[in-house]
Backbone as a printed PyTorch tensor [residue, N CA C, xyz], in Angstrom:
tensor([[[ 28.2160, -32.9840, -41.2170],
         [ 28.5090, -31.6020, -41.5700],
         [ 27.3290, -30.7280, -41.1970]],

        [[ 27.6500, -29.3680, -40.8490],
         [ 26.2300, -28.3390, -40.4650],
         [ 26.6980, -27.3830, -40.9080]],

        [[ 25.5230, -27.0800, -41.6730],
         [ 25.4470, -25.7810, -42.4260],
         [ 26.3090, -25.8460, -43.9360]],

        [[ 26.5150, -26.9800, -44.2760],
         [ 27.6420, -27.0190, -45.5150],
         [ 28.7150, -26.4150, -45.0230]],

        [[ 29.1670, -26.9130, -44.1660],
         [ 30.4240, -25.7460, -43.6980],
         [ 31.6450, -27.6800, -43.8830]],

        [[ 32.5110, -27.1160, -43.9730],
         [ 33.3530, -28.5030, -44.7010],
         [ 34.0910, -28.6250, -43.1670]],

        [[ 34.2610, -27.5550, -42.6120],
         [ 35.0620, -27.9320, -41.3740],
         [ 34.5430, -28.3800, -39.9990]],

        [[ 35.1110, -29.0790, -39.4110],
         [ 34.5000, -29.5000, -38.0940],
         [ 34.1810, -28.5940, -36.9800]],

        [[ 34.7120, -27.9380, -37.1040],
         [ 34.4660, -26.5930, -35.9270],
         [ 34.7880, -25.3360, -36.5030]],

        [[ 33.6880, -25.1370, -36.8230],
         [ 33.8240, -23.4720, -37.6350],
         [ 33.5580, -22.4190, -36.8470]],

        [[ 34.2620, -21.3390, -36.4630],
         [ 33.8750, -20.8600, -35.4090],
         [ 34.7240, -19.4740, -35.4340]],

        [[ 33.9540, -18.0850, -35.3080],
         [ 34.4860, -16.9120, -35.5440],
         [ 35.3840, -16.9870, -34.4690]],

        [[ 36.3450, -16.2670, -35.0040],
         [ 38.1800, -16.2130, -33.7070],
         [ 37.5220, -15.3600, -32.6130]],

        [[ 38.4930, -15.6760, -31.5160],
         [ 37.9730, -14.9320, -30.6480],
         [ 39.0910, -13.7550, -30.6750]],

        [[ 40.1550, -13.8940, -31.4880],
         [ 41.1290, -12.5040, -31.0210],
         [ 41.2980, -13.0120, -32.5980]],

        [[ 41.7030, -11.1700, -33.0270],
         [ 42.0210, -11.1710, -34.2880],
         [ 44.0440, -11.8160, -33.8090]],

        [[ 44.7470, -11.2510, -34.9880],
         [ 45.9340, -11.6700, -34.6780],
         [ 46.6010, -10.1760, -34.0220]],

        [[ 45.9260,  -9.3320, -34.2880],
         [ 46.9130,  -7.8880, -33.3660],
         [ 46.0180,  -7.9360, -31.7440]],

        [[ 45.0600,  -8.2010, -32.1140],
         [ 44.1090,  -8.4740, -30.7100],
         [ 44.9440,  -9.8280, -29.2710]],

        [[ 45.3960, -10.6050, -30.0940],
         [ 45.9230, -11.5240, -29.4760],
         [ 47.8340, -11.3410, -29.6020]],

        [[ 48.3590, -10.6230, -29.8710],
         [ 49.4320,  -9.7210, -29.7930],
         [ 48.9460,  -8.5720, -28.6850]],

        [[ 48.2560,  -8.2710, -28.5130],
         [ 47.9080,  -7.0130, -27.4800],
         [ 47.3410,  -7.7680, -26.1070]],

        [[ 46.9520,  -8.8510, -25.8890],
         [ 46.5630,  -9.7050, -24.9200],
         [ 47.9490, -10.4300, -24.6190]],

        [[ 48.9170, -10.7640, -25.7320],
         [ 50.1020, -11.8860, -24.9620],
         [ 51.5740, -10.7150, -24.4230]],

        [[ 51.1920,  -9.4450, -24.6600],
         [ 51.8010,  -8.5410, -24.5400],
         [ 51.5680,  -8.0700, -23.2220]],

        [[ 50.4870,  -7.8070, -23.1670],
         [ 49.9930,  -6.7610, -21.6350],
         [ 50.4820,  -7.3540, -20.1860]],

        [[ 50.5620,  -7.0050, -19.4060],
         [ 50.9620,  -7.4600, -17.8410],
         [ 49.4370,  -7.9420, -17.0180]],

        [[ 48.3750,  -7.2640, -17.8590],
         [ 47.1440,  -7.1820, -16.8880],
         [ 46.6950,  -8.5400, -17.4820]],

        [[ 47.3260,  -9.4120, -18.4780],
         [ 46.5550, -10.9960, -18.9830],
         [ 47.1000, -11.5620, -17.7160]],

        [[ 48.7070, -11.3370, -17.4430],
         [ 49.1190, -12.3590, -16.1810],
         [ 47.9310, -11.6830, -14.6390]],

        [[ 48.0110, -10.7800, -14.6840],
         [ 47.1370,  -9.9350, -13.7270],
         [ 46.2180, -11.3610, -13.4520]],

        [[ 45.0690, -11.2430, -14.3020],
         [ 44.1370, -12.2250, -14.6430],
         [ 44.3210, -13.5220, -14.7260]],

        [[ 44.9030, -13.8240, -15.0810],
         [ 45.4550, -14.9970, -14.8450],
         [ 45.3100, -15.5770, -13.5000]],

        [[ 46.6990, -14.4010, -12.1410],
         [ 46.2230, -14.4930, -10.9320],
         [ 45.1930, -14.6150, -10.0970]],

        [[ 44.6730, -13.4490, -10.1200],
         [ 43.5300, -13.1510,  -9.4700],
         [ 42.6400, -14.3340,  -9.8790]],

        [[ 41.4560, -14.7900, -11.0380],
         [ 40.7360, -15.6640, -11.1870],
         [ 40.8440, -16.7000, -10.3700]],

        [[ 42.0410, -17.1570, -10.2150],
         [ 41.9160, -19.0840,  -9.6370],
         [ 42.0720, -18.3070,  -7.7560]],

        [[ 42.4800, -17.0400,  -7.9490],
         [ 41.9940, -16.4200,  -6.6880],
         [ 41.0470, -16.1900,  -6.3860]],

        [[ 40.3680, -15.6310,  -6.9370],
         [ 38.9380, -15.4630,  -6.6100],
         [ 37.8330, -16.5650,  -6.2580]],

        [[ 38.4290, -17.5700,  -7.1210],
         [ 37.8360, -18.9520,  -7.1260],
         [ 37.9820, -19.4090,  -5.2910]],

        [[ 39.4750, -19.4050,  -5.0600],
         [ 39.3480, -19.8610,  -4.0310],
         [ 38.8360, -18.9990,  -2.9320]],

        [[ 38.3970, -17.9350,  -2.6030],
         [ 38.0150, -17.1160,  -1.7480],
         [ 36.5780, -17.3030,  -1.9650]],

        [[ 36.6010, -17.7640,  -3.0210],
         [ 34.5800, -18.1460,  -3.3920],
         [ 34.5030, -19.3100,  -2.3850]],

        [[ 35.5310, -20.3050,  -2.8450],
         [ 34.9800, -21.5800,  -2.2830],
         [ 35.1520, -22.1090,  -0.5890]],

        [[ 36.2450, -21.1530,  -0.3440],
         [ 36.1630, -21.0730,   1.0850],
         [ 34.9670, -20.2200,   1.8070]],

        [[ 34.7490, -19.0030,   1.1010],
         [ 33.1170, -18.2360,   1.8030],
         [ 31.8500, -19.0900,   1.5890]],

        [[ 31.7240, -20.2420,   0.5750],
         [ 30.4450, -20.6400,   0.1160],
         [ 30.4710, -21.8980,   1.1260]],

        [[ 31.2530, -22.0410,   1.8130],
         [ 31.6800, -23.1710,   2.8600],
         [ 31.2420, -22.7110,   4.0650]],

        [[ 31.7150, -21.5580,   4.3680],
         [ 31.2990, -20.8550,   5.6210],
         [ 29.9310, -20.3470,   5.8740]],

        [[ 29.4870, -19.9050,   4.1370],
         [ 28.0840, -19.7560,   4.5340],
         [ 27.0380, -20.4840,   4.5830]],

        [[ 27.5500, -21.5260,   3.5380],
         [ 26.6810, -22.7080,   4.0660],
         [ 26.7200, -23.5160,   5.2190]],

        [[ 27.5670, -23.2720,   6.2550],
         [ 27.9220, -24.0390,   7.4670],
         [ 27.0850, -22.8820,   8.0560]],

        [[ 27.0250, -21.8920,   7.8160],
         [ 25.9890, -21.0740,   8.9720],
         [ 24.2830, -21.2880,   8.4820]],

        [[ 24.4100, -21.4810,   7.8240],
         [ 22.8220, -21.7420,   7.2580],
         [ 22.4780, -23.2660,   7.9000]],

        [[ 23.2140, -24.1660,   7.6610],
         [ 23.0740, -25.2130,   8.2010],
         [ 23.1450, -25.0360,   9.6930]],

        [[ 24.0790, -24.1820,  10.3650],
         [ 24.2600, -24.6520,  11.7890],
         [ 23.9010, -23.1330,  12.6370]],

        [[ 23.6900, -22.3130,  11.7580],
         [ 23.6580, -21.1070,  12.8770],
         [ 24.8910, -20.4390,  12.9350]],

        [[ 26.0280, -21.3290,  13.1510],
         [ 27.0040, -20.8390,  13.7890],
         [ 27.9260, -19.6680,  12.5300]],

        [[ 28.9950, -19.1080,  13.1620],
         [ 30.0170, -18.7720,  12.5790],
         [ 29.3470, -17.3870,  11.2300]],

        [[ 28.5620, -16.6320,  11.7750],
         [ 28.1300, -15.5110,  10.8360],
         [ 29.0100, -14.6060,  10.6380]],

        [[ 29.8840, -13.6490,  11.5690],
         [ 31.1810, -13.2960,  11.3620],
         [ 31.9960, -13.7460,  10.3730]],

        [[ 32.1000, -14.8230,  10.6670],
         [ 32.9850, -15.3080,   9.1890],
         [ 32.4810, -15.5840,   8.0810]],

        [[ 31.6230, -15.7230,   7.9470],
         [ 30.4220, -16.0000,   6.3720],
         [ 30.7090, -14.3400,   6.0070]],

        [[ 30.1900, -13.3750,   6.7160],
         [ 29.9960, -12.4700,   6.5550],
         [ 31.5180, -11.8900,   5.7910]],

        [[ 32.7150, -12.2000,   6.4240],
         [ 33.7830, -11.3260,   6.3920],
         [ 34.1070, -12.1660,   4.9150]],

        [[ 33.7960, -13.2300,   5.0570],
         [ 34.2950, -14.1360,   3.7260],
         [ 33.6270, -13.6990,   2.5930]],

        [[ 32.6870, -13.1350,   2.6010],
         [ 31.6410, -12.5100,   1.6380],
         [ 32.1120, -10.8170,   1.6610]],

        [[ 32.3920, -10.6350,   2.1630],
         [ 32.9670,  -9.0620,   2.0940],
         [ 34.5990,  -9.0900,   1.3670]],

        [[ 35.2120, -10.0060,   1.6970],
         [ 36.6690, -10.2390,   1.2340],
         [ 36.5060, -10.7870,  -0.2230]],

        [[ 35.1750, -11.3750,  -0.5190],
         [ 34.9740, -12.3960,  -1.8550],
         [ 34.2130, -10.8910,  -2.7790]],

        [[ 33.7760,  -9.7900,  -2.4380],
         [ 33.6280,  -9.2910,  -2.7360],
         [ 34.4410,  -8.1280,  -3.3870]],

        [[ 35.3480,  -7.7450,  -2.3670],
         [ 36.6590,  -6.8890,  -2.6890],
         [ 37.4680,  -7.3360,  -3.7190]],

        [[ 37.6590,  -8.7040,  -3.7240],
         [ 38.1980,  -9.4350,  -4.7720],
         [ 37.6950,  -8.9300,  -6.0990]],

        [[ 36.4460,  -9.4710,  -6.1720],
         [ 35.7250,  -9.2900,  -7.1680],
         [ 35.7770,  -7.8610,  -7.9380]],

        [[ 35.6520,  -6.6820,  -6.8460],
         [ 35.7060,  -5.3270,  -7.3230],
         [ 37.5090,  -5.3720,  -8.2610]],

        [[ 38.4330,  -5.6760,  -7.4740],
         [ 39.7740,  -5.8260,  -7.9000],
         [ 39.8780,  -6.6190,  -9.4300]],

        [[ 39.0260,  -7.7260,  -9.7510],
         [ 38.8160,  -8.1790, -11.1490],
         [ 38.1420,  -7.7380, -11.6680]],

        [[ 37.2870,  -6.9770, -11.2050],
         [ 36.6790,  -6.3910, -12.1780],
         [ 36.7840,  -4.9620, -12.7670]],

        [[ 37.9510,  -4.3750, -12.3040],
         [ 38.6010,  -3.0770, -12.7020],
         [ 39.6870,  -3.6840, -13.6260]],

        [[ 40.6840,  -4.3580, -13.1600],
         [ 41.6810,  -4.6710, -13.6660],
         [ 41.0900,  -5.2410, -14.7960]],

        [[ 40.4040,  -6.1890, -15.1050],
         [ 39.6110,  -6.8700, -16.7440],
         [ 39.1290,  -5.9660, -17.3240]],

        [[ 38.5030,  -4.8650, -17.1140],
         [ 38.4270,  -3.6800, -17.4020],
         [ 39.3690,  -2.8340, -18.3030]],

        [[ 40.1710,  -2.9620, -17.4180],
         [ 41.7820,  -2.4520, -17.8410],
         [ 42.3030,  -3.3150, -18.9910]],

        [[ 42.6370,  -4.5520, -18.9220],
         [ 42.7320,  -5.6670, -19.4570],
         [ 41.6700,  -5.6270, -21.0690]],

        [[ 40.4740,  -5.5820, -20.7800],
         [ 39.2150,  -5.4560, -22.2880],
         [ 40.0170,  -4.2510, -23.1200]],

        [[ 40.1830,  -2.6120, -22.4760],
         [ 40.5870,  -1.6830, -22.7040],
         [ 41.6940,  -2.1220, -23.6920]],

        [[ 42.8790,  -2.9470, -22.9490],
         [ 44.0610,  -2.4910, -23.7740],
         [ 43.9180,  -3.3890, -25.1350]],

        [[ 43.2180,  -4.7380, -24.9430],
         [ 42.9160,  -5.8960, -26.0000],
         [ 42.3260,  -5.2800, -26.7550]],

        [[ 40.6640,  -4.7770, -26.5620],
         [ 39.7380,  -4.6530, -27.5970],
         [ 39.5210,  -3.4070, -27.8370]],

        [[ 40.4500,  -1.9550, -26.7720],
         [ 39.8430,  -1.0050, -27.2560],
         [ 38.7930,  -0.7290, -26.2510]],

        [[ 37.8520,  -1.2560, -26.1690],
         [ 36.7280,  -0.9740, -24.8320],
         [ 37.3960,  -1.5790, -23.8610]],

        [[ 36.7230,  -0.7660, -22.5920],
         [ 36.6650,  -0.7940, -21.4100],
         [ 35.3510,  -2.2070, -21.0660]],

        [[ 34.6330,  -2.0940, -21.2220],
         [ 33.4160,  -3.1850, -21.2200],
         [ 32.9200,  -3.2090, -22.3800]],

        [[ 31.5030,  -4.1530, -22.5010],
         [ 31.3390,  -5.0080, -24.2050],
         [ 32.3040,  -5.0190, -25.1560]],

        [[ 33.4160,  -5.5640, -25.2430],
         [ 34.3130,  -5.2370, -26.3820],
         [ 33.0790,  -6.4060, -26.9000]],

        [[ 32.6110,  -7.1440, -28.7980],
         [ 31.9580,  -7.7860, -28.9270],
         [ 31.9720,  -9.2230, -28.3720]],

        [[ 33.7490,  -9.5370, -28.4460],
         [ 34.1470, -10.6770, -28.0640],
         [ 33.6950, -11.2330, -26.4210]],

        [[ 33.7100, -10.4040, -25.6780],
         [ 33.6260, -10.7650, -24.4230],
         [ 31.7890, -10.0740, -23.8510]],

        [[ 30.7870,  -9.6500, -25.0600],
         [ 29.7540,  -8.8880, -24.2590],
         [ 29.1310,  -9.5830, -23.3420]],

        [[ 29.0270, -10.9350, -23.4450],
         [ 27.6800, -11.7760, -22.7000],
         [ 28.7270, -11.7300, -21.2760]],

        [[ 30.0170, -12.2070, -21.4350],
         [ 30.4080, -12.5440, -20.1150],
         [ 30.2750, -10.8200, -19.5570]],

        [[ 30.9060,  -9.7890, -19.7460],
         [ 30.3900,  -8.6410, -19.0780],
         [ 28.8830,  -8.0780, -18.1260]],

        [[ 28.4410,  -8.6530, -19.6940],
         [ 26.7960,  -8.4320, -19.2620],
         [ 26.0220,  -9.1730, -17.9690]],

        [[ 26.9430, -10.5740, -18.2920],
         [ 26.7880, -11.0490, -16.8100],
         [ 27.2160, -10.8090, -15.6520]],

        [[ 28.7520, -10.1950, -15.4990],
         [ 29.7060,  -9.7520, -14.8820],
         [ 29.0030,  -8.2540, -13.9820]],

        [[ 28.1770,  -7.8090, -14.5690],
         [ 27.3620,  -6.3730, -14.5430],
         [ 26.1320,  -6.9590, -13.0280]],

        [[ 25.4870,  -8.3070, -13.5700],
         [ 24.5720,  -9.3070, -12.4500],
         [ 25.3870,  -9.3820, -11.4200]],

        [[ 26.6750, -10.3650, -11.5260],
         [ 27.0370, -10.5620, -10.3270],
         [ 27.5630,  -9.3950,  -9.7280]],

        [[ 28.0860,  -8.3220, -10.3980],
         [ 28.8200,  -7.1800,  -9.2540],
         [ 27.2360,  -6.3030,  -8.6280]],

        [[ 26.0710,  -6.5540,  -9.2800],
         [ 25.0310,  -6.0450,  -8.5360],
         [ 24.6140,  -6.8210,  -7.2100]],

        [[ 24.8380,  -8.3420,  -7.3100],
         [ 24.0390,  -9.0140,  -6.4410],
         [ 24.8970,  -8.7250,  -5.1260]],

        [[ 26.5930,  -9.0170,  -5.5660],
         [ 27.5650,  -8.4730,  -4.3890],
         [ 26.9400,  -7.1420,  -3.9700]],

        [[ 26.8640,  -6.0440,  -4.9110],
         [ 26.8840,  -4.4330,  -4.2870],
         [ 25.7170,  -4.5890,  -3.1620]],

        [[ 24.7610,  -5.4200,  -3.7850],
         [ 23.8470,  -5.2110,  -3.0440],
         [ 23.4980,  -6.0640,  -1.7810]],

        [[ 24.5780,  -7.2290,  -1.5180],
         [ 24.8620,  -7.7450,  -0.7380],
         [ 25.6600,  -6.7400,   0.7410]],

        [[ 26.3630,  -5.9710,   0.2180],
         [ 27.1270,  -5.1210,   1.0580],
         [ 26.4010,  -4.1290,   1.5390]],

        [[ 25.0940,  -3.4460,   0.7310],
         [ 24.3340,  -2.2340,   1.2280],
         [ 23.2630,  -2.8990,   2.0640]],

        [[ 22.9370,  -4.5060,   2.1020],
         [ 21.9740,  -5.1260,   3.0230],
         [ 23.0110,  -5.1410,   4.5030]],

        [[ 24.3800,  -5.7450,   4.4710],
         [ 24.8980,  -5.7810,   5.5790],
         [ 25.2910,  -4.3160,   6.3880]],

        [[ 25.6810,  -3.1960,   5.7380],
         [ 25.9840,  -2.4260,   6.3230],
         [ 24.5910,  -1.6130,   6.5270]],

        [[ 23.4640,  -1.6490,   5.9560],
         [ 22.1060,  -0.8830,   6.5010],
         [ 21.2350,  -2.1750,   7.2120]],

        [[ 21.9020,  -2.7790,   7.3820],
         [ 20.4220,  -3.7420,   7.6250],
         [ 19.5120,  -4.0070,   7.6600]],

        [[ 19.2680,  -4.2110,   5.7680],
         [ 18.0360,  -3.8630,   5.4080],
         [ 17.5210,  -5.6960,   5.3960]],

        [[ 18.5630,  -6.5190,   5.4770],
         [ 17.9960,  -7.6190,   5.2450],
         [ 18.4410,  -8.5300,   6.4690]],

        [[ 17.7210,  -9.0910,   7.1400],
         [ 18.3740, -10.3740,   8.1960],
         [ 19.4910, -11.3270,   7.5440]],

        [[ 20.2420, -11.7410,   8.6910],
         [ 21.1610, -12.7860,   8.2220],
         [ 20.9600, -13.9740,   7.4150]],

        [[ 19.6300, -13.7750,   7.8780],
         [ 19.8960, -15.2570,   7.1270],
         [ 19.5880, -15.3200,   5.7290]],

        [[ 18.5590, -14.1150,   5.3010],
         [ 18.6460, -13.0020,   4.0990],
         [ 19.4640, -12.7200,   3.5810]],

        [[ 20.8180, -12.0030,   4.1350],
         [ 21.7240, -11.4710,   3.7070],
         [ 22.5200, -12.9630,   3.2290]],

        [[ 22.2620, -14.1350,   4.2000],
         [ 23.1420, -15.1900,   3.2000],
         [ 22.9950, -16.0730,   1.7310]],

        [[ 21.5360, -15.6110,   1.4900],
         [ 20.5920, -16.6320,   0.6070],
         [ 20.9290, -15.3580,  -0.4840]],

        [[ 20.8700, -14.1050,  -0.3730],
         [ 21.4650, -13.0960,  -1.2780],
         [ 22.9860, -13.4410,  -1.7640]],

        [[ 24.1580, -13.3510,  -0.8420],
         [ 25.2890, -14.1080,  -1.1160],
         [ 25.4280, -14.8680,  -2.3060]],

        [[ 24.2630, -16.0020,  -1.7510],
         [ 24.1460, -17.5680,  -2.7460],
         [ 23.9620, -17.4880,  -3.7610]],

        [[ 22.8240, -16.4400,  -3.7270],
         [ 22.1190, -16.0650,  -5.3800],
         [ 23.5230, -15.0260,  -6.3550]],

        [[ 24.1620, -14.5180,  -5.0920],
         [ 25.5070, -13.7720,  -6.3560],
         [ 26.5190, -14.6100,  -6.6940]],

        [[ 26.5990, -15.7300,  -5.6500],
         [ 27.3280, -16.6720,  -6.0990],
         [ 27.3030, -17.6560,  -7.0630]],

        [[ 25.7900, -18.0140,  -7.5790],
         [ 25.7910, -18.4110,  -8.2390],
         [ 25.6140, -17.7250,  -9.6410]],

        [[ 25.1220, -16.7580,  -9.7250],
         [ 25.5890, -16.0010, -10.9630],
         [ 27.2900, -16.3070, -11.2480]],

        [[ 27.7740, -15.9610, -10.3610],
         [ 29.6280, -15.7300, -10.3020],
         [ 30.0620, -17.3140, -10.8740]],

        [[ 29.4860, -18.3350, -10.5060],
         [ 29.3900, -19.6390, -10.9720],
         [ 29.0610, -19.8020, -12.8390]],

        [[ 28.3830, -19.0800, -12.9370],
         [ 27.5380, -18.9190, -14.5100],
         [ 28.5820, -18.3500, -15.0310]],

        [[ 28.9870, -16.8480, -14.7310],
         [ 30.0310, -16.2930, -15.3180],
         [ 31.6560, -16.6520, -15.5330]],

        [[ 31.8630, -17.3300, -14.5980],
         [ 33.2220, -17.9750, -14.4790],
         [ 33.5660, -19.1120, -15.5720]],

        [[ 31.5380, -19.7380, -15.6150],
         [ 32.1120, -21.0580, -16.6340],
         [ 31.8390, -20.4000, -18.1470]],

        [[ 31.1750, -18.8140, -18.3740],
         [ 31.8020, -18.4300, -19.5300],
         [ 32.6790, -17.5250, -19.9530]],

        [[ 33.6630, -17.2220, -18.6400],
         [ 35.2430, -17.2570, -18.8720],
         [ 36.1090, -18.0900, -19.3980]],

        [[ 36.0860, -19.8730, -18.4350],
         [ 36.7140, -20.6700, -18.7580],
         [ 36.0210, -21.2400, -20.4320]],

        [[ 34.7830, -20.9620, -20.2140],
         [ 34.3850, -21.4380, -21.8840],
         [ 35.3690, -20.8800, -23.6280]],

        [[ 35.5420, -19.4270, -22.9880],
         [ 35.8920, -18.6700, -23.6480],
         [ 37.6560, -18.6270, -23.9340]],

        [[ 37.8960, -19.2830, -22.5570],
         [ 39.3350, -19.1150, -22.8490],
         [ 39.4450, -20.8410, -23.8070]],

        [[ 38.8890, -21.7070, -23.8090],
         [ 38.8160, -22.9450, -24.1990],
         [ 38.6210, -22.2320, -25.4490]],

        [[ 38.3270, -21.7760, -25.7980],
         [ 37.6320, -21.1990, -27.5610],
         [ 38.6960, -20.7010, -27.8870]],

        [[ 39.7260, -19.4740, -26.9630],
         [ 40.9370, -19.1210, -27.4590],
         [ 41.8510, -20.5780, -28.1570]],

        [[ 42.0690, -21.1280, -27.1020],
         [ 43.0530, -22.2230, -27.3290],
         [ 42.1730, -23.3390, -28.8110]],

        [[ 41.0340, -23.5480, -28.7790],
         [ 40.8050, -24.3600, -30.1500],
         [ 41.1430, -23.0130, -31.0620]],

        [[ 40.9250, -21.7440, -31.2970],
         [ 41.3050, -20.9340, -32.1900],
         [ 42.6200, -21.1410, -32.7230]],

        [[ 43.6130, -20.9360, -31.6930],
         [ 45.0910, -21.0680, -31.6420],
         [ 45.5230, -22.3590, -32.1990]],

        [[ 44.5890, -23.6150, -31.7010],
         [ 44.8390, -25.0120, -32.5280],
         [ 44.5240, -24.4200, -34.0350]],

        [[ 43.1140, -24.1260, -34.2780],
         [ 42.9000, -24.1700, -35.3310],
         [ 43.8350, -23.4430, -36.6620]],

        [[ 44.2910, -22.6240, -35.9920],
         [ 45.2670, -21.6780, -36.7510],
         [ 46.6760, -22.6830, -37.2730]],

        [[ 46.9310, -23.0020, -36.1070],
         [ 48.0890, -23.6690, -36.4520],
         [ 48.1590, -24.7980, -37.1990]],

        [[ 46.8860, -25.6000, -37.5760],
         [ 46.7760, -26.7230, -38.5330],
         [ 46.6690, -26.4620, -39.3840]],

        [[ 45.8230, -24.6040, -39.8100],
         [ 45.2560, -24.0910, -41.2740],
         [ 47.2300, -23.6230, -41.6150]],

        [[ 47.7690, -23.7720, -40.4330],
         [ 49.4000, -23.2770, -41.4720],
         [ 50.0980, -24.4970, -41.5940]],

        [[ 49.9140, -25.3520, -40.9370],
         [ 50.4330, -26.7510, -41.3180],
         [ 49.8340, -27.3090, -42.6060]],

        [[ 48.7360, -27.0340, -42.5000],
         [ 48.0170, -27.2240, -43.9770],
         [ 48.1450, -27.0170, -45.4940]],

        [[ 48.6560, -25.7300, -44.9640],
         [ 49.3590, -24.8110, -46.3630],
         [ 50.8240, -24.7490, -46.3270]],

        [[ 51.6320, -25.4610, -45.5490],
         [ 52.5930, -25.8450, -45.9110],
         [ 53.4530, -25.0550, -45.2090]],

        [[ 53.0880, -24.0170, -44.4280],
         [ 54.1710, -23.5240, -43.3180],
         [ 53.6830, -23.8020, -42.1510]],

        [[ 54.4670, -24.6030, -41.2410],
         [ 54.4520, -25.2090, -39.9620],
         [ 54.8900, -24.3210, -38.9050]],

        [[ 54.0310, -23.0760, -38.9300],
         [ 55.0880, -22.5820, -37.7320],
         [ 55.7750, -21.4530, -38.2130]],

        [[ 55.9150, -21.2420, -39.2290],
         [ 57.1290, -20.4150, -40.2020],
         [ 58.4790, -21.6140, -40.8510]],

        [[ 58.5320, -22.5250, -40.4540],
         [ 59.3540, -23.4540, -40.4220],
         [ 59.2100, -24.0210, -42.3430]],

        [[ 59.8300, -24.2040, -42.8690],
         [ 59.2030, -24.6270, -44.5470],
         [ 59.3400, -26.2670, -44.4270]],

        [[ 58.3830, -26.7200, -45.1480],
         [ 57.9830, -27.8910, -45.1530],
         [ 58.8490, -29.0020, -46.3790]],

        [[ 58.9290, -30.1830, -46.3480],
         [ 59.6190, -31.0660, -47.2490],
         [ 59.8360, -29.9310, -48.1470]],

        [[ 58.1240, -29.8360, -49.1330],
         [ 57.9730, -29.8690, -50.1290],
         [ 58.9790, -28.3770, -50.8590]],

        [[ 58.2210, -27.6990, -49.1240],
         [ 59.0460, -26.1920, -49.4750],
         [ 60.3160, -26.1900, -50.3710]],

        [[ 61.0040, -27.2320, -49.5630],
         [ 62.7760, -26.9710, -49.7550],
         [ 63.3930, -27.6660, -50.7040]],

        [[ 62.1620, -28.7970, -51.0340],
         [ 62.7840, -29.2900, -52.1330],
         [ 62.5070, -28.2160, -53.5750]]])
């Protein structure tokens, strides 16, 4: 046990119950939904290309365009989650529930922005401009795993809920033996 706490995973909700009514409601959760495992893959195909040019020289055009397209993406999730925080929590950014991932979210859309103002001024060489990439990518790596962290916290919440009503004797809304006898 930690902290005298009697339960095994004690852990503030991440959505109240109108909060998570306003998230299973909205169009912009499926939005998100999409886009993410999109974004993912437009990550993992550019981080391929740019590491094949770092390694070989070759193929900068496409590192480049893959990093400009992985970027656009990014701008596109990160308005729409925006939109998405807005209708859930009320804020547009830091709602409390989500501040750290924002705050990080704030890193990686700098390292991109500033990925795009090195390529179009050329303030930085290629091979600069790709090791910049890397470094936003891996922020985007950090932030993603405390998305998926977070959505894992939804779902033990949602467990947890549903055992504290199995517990007390409504399953669901459903009445139990004892109920009906």
């Amino acid at each position: 046990m930690h902290g005298g706490s009697t339960e095994p995973h004690s852990f503030k909700p991440l959505y109240t119950e109108a909060e998570r009514q306003r998230r299973d409601q909205t169009p912009w959760t499926l939005v998100q939904g999409i886009l993410a495992p999109l974004q993912f893959l437009v990550f993992l195909v550019s981080l391929f290309l740019v590491l094949r040019y770092l390694a070989t020289g070759e193929g900068l055009m496409a590192a480049t365009i893959s990093i400009v397209i992985k970027t656009i993406v990014l701008y596109i999730i990160m308005i729409t989650g925006s939109i998405w925080e807005k209708v859930v929590f009320g804020k547009y950014l830091f709602a409390p529930a989500f501040f750290w991932e924002d705050v990080v979210s704030m890193l990686v859309l700098a390292l991109h922005t500033a990925y795009l103002y090195a390529v179009f001024t050329g303030a930085l060489t290629p091979h600069q401009q790709m090791f910049l990439a890397l470094a936003a990518y891996a922020t985007y790596v950090v932030n993603a795993a405390q998305f998926v962290w977070k959505l894992r916290m939804a779902r033990l919440q949602r467990a947890h809920e549903a055992k504290s009503r199995f517990n007390s004797g409504t399953a669901g809304g459903f009445p139990t033996s004892l109920e009906v006898a």
